[in-house]
N, C-alpha and C positions, 0 to 999 in steps of 0.2 A: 504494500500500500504506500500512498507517495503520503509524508511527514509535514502538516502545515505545523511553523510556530508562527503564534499571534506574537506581533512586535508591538501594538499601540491600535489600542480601540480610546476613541471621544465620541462624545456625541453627534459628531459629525463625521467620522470614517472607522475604518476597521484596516490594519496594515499586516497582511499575514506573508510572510516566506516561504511558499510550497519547495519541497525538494522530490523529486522522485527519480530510486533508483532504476536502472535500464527493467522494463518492462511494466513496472509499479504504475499504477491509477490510482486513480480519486475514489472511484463509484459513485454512482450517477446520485446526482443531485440537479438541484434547480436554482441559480441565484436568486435570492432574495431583493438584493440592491441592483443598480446600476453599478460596475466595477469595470477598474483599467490593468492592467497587467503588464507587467515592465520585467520583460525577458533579463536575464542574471548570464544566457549559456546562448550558444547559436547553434537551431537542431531543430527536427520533429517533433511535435504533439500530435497523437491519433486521436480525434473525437468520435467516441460513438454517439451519435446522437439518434430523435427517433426518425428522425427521415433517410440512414445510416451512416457508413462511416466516411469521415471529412479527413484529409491529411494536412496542418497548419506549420507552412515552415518560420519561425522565428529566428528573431535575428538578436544579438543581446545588443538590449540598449535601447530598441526601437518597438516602443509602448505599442498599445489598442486598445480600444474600447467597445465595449457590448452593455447593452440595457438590462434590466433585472428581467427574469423569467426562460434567460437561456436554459435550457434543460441536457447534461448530458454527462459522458463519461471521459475522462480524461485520462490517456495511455503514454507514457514516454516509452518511444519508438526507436529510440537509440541505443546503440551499446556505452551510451555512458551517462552520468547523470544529468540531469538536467532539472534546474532553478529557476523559479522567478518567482518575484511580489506582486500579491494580489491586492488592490487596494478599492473595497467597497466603498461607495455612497451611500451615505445615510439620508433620509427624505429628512 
């Protein structure tokens, strides 16, 4: 399974560092918030989602952003680790 630590929740965000070793996921979940994601590694994420599976190449250093109610699974694809911060919106 991929290891979030929470760094800093306020009442306006939540700042967590996911890590996942080569083959480790999330399991599916739904965001709650709007949230932006600031790649740590440069490498593949496999999402499964329900419409299936999506291949997202990141690059470290170069954010994005997705609205609350994404639904899906999250797969590091790589043979090696791969990091980044997840940083929620809070309404």
């Amino acid at each position: 399974m991929a290891v979030g630590a929470r760094q800093l929740e306020t009442d306006r965000v939540i700042v967590t560092e996911w890590r996942f070793p080569s083959g480790a996921h999330t399991g599916w979940h739904t965001h709650q918030y709007d949230y932006v994601v600031v790649p740590l590694v440069t490498g593949a994420l496999l999402l499964e989602t329900p419409l299936g599976q999506v291949t997202a190449q990141l690059t470290a250093g170069q954010s994005y952003a997705r609205e609350r109610g994404v639904e899906h699974d999250v797969i590091n694809a790589n043979d090696f680790e791969f990091a980044f911060i997840e940083i929620e919106l809070k309404p």
